[in-house]
N, C-alpha and C positions, 0 to 999 in steps of 0.2 A: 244597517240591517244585517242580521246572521245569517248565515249560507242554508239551514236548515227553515228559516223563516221562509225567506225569498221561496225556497223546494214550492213550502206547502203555500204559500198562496199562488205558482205558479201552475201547481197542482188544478187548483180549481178558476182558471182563467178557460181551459176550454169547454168544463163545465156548465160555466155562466152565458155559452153565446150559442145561440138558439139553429143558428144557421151553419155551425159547422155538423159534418156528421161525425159526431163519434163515438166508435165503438166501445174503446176501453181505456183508461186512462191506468200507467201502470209505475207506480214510483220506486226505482230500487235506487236504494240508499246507499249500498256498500259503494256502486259505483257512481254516484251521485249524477243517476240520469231522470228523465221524467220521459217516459215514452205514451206516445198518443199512437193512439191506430183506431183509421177513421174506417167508416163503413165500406168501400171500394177495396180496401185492403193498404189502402198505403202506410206506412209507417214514419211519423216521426218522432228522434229523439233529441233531447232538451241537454247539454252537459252542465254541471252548475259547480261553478266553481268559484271560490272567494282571492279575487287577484286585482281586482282593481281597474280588471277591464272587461270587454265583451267582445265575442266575435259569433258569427253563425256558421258551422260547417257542412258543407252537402256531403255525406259519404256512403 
């Protein structure tokens, strides 16, 4: 799978689930993040990078 595929179907994964709140889903590409901000205010962002591995970072 392409790094830019993976983006956009990750894109619309918190889209499809009824039970999270959120506010806005926001994709910039340049830096290949995918940011969510849910209704409460909190922010999370996605890094998406093509290496062969995965990890999750709190920052």
């Amino acid at each position: 799978m392409k790094k830019n595929e993976f983006k956009d179907r990750l894109f619309h994964v918190p889209n499809d689930m009824d039970n999270l709140p959120v506010q806005d889903i926001m994709a910039d590409d340049k830096y290949n993040m995918v940011n969510v901000n849910l209704m409460h205010g909190t922010r999370f962002s996605v890094y998406v990078e093509n290496c062969g591995k995965w990890f999750i970072c709190e920052v």
